[in-house]
KOLKOL-658176 format. One record per residue: chain; x, y, z of N, C-alpha, C, O in turn; residue in one letter; residue number from 1. Coordinates in nm, 4 decimals. Example, Ala and Ser with C-alpha at 12.3 -4.5 7.8 and 13.67 -1.06 7.14 Angstrom:
<sites>
SITE,A,1.3190,-0.5690,0.7800,1.2300,-0.4500,0.7800,1.3200,-0.3300,0.7800,1.4236,-0.3319,0.8465,A,1
SITE,A,1.2850,-0.2250,0.7080,1.3670,-0.1060,0.7140,1.2900,0.0030,0.7870,1.3409,0.1138,0.8039,S,2
</sites>
This chain:
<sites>
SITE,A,-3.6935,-6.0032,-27.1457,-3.6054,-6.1094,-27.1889,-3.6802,-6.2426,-27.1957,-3.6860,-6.3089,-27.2992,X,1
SITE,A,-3.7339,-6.2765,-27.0868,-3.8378,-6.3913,-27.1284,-3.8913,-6.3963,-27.1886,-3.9086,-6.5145,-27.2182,X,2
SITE,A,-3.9797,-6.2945,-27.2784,-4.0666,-6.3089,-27.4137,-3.9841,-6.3383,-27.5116,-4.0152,-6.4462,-27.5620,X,3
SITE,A,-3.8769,-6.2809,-27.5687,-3.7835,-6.3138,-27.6234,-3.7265,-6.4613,-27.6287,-3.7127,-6.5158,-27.7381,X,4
SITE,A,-3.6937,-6.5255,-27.5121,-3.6921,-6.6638,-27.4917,-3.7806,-6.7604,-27.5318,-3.7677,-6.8657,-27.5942,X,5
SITE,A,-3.8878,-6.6933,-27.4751,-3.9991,-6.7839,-27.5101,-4.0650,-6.7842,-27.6271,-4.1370,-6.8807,-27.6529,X,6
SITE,A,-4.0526,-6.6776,-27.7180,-4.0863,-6.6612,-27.8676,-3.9909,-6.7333,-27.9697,-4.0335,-6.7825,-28.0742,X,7
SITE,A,-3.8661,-6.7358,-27.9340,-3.7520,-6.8103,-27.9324,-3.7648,-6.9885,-27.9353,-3.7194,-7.0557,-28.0279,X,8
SITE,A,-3.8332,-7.0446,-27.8187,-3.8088,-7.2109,-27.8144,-3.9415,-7.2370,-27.8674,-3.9469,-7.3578,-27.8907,X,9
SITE,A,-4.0695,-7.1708,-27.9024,-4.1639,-7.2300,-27.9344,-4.1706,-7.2844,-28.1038,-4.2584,-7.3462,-28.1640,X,10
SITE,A,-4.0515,-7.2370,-28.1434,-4.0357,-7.3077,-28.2630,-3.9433,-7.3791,-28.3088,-3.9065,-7.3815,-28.4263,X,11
SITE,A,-3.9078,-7.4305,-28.2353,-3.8582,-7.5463,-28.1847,-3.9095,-7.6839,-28.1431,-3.9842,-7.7021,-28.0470,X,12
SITE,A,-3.8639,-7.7766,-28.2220,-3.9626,-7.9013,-28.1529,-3.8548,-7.9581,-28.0807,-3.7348,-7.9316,-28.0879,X,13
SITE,A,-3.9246,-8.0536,-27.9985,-3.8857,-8.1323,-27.8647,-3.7088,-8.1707,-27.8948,-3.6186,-8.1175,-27.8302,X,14
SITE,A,-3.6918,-8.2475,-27.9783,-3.5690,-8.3492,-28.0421,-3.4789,-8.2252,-28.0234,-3.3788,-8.2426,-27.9539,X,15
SITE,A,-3.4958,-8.1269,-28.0652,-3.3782,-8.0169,-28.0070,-3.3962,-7.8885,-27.9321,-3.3595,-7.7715,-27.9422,X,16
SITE,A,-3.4461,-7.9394,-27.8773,-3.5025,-7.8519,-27.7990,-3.3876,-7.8011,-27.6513,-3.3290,-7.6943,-27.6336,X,17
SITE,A,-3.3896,-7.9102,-27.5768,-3.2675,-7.9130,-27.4901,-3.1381,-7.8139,-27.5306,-3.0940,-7.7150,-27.4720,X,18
SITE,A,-3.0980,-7.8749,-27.6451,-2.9178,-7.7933,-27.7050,-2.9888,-7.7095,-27.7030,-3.0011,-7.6607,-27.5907,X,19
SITE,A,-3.0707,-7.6462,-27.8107,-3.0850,-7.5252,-27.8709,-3.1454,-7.4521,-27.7311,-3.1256,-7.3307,-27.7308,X,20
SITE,A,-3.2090,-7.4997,-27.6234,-3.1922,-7.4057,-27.5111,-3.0919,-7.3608,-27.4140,-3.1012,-7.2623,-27.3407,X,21
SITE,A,-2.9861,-7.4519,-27.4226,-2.8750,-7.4221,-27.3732,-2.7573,-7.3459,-27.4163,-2.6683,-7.2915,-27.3509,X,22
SITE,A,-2.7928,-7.3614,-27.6276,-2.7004,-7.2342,-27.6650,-2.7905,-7.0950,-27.6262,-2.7226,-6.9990,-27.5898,X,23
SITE,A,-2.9188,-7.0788,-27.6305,-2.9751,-6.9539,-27.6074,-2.9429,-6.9102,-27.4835,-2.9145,-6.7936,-27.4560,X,24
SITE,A,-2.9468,-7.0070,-27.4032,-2.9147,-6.9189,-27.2654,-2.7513,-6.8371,-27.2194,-2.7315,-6.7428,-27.1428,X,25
SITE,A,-2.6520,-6.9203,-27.3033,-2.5305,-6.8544,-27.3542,-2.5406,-6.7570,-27.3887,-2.4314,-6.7005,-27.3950,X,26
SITE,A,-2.6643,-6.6675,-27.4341,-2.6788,-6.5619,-27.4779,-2.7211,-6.4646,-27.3778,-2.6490,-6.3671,-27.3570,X,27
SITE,A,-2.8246,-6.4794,-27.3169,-2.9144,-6.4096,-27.2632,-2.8070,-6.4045,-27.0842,-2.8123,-6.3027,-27.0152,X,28
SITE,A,-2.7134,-6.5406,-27.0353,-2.6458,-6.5499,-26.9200,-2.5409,-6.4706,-26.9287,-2.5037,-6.4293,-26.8189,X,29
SITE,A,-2.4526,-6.4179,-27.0592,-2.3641,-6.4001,-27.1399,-2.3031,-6.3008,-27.0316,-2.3915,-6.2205,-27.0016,X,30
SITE,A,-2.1724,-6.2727,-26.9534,-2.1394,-6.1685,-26.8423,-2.1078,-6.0580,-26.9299,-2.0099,-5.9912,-26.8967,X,31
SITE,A,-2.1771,-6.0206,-27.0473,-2.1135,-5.8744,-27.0957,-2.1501,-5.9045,-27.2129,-2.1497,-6.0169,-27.2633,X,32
SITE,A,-2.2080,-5.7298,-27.2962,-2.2268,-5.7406,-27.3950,-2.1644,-5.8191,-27.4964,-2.2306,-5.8960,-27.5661,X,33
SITE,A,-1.9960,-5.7996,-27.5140,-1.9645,-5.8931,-27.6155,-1.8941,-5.9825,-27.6140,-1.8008,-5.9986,-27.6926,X,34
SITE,A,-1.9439,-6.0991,-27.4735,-1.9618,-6.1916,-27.4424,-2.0829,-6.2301,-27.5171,-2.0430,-6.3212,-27.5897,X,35
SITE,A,-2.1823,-6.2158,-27.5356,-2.3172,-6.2170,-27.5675,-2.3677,-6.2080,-27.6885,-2.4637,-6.2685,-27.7362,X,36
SITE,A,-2.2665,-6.0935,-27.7573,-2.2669,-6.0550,-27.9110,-2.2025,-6.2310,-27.9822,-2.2564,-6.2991,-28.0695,X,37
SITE,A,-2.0518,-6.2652,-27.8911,-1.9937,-6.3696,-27.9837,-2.0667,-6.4721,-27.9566,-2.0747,-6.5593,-28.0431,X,38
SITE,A,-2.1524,-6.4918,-27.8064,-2.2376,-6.5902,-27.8039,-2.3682,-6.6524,-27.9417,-2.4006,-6.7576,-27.9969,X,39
SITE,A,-2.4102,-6.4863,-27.9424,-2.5213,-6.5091,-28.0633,-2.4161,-6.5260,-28.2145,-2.4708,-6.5872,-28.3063,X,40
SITE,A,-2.3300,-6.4955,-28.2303,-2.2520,-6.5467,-28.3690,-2.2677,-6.7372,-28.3721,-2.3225,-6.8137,-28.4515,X,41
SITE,A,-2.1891,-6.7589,-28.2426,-2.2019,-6.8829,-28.2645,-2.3540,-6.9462,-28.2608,-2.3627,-7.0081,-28.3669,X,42
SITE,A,-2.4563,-6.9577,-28.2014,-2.5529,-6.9280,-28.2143,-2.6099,-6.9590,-28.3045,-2.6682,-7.0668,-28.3165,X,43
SITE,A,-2.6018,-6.8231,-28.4307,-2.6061,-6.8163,-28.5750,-2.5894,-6.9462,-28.6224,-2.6735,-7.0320,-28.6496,X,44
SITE,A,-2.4352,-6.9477,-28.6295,-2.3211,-7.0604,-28.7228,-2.4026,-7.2014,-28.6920,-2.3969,-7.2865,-28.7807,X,45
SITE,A,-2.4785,-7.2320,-28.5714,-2.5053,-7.3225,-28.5267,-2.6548,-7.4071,-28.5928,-2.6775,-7.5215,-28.6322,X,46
SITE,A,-2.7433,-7.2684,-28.5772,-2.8869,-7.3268,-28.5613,-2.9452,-7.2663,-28.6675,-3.0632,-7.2821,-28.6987,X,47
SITE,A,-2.8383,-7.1722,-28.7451,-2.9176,-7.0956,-28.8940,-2.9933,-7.1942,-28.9673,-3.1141,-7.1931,-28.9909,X,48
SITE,A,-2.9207,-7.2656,-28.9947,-2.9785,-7.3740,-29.0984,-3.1254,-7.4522,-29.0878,-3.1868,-7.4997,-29.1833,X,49
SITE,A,-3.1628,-7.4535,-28.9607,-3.2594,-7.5402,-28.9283,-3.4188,-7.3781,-28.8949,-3.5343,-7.3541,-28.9303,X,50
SITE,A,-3.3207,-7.3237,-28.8171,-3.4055,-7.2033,-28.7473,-3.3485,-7.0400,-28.8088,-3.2772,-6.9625,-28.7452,X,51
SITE,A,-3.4004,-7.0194,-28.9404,-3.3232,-6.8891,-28.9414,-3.4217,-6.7619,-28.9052,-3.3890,-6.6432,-28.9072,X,52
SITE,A,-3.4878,-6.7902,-28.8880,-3.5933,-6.6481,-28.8250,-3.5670,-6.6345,-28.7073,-3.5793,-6.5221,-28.6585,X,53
SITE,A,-3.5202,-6.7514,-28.6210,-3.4630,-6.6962,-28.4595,-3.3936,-6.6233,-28.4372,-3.4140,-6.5346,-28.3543,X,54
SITE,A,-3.2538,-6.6408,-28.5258,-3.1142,-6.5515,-28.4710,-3.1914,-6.4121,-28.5420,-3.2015,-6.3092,-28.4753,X,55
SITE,A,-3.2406,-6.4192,-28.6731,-3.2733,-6.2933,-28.7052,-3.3595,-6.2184,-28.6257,-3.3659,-6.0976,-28.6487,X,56
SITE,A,-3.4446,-6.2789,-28.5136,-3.4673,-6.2388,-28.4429,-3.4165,-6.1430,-28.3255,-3.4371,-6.0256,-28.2944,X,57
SITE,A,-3.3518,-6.2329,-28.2826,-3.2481,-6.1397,-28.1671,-3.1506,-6.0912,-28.2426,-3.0474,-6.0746,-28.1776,X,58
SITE,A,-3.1409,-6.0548,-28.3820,-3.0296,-5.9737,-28.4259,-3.1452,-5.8095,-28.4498,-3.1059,-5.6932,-28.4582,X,59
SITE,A,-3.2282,-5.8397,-28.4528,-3.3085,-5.7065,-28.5140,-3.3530,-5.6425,-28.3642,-3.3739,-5.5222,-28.3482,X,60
SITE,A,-3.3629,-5.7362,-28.2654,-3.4135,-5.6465,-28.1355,-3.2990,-5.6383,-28.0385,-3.3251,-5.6380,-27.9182,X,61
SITE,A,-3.1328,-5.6294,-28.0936,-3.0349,-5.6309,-28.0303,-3.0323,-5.5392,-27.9586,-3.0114,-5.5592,-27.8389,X,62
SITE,A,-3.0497,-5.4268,-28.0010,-3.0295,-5.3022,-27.9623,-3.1368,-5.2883,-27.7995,-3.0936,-5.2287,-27.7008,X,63
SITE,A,-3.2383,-5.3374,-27.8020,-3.3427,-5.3994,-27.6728,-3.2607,-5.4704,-27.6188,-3.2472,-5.4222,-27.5064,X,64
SITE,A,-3.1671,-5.5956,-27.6333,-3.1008,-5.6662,-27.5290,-3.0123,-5.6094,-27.4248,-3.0163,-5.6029,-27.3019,X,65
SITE,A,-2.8843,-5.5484,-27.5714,-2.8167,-5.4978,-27.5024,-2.8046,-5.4091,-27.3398,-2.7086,-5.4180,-27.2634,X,66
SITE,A,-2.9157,-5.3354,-27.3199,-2.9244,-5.2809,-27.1958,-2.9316,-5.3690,-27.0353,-2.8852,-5.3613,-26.9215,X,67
SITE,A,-3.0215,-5.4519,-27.1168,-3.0470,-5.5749,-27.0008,-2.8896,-5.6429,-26.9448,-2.8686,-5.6631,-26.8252,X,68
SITE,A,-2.7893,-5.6722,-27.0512,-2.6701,-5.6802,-27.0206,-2.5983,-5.6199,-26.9789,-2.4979,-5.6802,-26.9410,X,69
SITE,A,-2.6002,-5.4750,-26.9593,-2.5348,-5.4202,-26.8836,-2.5373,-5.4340,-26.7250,-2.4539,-5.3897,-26.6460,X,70
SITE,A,-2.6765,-5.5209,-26.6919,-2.6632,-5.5208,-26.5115,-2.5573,-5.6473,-26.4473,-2.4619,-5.7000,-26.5044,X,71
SITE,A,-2.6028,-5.6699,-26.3304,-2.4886,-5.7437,-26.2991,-2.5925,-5.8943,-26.2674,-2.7083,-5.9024,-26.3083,X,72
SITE,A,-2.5448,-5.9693,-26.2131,-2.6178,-6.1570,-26.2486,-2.7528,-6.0870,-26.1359,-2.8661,-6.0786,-26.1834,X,73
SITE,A,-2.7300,-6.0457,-26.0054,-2.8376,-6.0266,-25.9252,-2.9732,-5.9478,-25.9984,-3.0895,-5.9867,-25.9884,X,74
SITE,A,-2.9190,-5.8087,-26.0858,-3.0017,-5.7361,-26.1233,-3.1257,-5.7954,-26.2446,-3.2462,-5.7749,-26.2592,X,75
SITE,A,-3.0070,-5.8894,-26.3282,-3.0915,-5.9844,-26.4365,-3.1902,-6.0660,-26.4002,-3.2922,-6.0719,-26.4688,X,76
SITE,A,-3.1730,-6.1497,-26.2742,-3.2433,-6.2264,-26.2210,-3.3550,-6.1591,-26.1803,-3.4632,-6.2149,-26.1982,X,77
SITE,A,-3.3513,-6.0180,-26.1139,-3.5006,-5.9680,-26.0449,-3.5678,-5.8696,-26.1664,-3.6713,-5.8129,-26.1316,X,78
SITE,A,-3.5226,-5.8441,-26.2991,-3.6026,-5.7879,-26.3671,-3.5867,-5.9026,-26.5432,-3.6008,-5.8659,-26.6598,X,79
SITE,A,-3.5611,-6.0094,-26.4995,-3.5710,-6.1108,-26.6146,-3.6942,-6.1240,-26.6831,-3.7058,-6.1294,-26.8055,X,80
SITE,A,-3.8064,-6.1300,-26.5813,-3.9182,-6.1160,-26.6634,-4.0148,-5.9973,-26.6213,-4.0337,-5.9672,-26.5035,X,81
SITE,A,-4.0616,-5.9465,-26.7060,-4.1911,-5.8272,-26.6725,-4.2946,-5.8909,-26.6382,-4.3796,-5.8087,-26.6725,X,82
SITE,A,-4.3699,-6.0042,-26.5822,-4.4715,-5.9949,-26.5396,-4.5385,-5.8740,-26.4274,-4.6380,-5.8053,-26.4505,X,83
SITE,A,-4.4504,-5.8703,-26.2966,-4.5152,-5.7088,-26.2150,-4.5163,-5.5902,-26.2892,-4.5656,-5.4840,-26.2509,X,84
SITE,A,-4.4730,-5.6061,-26.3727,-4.5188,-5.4368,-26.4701,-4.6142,-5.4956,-26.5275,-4.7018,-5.4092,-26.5298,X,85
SITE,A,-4.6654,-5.6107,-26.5884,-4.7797,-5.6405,-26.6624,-4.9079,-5.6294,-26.5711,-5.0091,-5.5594,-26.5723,X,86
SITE,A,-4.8700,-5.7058,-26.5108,-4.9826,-5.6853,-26.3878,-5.0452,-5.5597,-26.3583,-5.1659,-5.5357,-26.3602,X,87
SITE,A,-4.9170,-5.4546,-26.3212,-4.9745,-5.3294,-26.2454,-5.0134,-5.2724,-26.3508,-5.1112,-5.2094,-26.3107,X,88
SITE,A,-4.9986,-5.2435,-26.5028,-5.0371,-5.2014,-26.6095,-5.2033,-5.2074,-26.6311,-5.2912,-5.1240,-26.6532,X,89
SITE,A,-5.1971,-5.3564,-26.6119,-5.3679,-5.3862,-26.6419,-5.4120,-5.3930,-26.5795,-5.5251,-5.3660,-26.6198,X,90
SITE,A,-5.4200,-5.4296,-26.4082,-5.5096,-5.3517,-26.3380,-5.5250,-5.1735,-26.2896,-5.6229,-5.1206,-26.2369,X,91
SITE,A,-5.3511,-5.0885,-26.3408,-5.4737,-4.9361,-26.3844,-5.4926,-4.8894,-26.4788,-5.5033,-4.7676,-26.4929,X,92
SITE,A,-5.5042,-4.9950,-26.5930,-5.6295,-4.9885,-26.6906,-5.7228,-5.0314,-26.6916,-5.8122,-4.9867,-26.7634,X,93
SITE,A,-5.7430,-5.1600,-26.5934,-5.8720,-5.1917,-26.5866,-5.9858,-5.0816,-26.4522,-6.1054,-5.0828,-26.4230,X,94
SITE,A,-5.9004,-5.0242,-26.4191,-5.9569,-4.9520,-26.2835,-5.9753,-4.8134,-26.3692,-6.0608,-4.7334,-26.3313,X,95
SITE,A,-5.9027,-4.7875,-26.4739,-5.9040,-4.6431,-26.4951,-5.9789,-4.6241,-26.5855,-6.0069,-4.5060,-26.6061,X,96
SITE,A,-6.0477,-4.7390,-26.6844,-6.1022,-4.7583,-26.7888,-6.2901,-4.6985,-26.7745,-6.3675,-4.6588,-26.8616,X,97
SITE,A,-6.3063,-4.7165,-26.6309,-6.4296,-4.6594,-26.6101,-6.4902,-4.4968,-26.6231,-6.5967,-4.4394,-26.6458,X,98
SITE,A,-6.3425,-4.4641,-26.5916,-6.3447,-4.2909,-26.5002,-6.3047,-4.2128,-26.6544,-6.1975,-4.2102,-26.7148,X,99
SITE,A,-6.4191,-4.1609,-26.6831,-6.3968,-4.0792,-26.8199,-6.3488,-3.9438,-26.8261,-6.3177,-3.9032,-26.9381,X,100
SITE,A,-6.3288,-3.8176,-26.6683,-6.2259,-3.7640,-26.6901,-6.2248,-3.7177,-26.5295,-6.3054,-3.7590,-26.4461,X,101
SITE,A,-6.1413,-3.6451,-26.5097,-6.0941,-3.5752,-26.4052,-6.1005,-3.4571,-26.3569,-6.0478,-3.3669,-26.4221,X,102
SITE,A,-6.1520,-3.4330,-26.2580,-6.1519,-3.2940,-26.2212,-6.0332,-3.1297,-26.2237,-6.0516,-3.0088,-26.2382,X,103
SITE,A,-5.8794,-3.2482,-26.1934,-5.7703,-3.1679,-26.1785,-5.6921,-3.2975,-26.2138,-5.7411,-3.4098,-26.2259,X,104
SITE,A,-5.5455,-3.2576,-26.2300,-5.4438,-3.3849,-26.1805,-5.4360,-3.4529,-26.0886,-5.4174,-3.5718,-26.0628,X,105
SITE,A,-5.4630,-3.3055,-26.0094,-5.4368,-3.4120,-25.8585,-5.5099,-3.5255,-25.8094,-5.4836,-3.6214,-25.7368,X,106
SITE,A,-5.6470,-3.4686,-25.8956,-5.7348,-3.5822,-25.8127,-5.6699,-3.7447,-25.9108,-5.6443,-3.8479,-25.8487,X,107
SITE,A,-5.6564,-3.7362,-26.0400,-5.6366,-3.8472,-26.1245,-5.4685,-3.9295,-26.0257,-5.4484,-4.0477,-25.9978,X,108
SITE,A,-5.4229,-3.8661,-26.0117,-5.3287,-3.8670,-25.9433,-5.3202,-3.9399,-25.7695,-5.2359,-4.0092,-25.7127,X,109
SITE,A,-5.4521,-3.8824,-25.7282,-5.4990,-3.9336,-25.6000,-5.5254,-4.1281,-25.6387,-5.4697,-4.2247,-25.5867,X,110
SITE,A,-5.6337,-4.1227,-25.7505,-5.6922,-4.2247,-25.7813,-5.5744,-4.3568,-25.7987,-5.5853,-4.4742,-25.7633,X,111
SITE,A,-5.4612,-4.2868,-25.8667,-5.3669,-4.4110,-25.9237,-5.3073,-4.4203,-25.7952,-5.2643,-4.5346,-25.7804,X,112
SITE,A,-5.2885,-4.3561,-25.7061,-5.1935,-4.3984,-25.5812,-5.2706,-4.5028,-25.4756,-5.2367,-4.5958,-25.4025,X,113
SITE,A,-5.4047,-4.4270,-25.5136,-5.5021,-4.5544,-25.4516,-5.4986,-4.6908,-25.5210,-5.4684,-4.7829,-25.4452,X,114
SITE,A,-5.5304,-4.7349,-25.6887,-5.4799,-4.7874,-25.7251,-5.4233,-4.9006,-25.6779,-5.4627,-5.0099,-25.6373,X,115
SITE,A,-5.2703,-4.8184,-25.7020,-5.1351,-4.9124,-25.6851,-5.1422,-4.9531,-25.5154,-5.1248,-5.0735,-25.4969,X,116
SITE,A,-5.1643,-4.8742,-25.3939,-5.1698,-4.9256,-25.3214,-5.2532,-5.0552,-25.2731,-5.2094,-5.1417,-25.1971,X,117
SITE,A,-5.3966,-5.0519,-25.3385,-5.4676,-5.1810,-25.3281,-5.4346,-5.2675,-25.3724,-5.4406,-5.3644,-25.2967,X,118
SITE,A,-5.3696,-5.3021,-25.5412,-5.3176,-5.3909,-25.5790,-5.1952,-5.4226,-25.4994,-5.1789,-5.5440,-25.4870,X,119
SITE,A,-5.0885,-5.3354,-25.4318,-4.9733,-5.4072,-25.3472,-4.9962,-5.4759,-25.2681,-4.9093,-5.5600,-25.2451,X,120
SITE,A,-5.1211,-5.4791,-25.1851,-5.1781,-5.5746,-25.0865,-5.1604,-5.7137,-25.1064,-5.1331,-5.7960,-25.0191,X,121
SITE,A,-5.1854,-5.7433,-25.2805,-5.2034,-5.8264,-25.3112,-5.0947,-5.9734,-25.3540,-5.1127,-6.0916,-25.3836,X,122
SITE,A,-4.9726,-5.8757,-25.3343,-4.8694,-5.8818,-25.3919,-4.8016,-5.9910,-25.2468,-4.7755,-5.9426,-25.1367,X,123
SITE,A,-4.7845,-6.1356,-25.2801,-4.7439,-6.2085,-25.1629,-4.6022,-6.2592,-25.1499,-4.5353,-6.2720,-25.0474,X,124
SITE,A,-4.5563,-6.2973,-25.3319,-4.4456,-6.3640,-25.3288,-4.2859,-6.2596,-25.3406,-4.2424,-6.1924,-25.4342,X,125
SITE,A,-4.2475,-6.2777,-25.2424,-4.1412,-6.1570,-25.2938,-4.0242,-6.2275,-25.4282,-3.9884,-6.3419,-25.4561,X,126
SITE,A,-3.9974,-6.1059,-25.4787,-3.9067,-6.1358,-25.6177,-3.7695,-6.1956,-25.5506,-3.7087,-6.1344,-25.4628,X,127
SITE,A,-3.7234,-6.3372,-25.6087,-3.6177,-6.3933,-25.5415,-3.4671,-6.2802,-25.5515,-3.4448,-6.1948,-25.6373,X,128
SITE,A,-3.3809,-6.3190,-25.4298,-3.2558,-6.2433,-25.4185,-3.2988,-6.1393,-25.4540,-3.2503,-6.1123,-25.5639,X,129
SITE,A,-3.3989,-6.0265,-25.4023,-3.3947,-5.8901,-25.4177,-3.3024,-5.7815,-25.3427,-3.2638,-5.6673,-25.3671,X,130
SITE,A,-3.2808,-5.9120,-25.1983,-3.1614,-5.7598,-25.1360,-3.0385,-5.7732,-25.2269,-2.9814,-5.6716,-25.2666,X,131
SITE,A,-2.9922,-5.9073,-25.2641,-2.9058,-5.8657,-25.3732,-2.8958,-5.7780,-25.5060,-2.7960,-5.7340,-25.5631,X,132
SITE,A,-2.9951,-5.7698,-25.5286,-3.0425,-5.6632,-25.6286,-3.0737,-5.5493,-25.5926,-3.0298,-5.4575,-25.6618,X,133
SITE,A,-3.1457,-5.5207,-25.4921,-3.1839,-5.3828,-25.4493,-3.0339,-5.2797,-25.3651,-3.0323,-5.1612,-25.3318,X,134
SITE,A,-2.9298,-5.3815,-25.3546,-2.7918,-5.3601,-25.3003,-2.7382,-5.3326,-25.4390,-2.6883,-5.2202,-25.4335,X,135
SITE,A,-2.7271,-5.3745,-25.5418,-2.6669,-5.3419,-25.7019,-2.7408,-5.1982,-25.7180,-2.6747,-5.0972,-25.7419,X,136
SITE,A,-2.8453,-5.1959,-25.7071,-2.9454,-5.0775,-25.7934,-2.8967,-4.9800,-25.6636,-2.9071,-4.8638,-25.7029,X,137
SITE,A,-2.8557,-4.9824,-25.5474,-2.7924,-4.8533,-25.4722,-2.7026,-4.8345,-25.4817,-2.6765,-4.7187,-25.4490,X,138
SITE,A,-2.5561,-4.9358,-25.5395,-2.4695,-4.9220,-25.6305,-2.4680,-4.8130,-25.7391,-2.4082,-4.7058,-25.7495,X,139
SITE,A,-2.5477,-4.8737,-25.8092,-2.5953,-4.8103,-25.9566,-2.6432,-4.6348,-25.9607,-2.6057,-4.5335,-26.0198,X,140
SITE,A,-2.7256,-4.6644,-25.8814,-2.7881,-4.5473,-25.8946,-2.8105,-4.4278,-25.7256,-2.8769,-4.3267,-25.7028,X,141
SITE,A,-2.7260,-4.5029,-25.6533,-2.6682,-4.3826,-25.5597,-2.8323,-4.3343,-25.4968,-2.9333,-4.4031,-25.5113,X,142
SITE,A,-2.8283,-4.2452,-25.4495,-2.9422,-4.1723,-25.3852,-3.0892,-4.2146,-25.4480,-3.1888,-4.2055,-25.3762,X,143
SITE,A,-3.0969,-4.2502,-25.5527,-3.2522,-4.2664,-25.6115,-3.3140,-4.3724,-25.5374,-3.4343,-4.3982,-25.5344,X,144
SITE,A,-3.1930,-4.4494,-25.4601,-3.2835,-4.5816,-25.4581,-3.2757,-4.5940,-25.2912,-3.1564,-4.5999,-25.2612,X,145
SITE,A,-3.3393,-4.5985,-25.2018,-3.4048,-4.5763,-25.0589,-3.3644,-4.6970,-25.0030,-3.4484,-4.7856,-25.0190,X,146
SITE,A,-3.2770,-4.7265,-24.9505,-3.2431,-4.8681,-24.8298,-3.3068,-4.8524,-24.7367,-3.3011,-4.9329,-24.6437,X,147
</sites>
């Protein structure tokens, strides 16, 4: 959702910058899909004229939003932006990028658990209101998720 945002205001200059971030966030804060849907209409009606590649924007990757709206305000907040998946992505590609093949699974398998555990070390700031979120996602998803 933040890339989206942020692909969103950079074309935008300063002088409207403010409104036009405050109707977007009507969108993206929106408590329900079509809360969110009539948000981006108005939206549209609003800022077409000046910005029309934006709304067409979030009208073509709707179908990507929509899911994000289905959580509840806690859950949005702790997966709003992907940076920790970016992170853990490229460092085990940058770790895995050396090792040209594997003996078995298991061992490739050994390697990424090593991996991810060294990079968690690293990991200092915790993601804000997560017991509120990690309390939704045991909601949600019942047994998968370990209290």
């Amino acid at each position: 959702m933040v890339h989206m945002v942020r692909n969103s205001v950079k074309y935008v200059p300063y002088k409207d910058g403010k409104a036009f971030a405050a109707d977007l966030k009507e969108i993206y804060l929106a408590p329900s899909a079509d809360a969110a849907a009539s948000a981006l209409e108005r939206f549209t009606e609003k800022w077409d004229r000046k910005y029309p590649a934006i709304s067409k924007s979030w009208q073509s990757r709707w179908s990507e939003v929509i899911p994000f709206l289905k959580f509840s305000p806690e859950i949005r907040r702790a997966i709003y932006t992907t940076n920790a998946i970016e992170s853990i992505n490229y460092n085990l590609q940058r770790n895995l990028k050396t090792r040209q093949s594997f003996p078995n699974d298991e061992s490739a398998m050994k390697l990424v658990f090593m991996i991810l555990r060294r990079i968690s070390k690293k990991w200092t700031m915790p993601i804000r209101n997560w017991g509120e979120a990690l309390h939704q996602f045991s909601v949600i998803y019942g047994n998968r998720v370990p209290l």
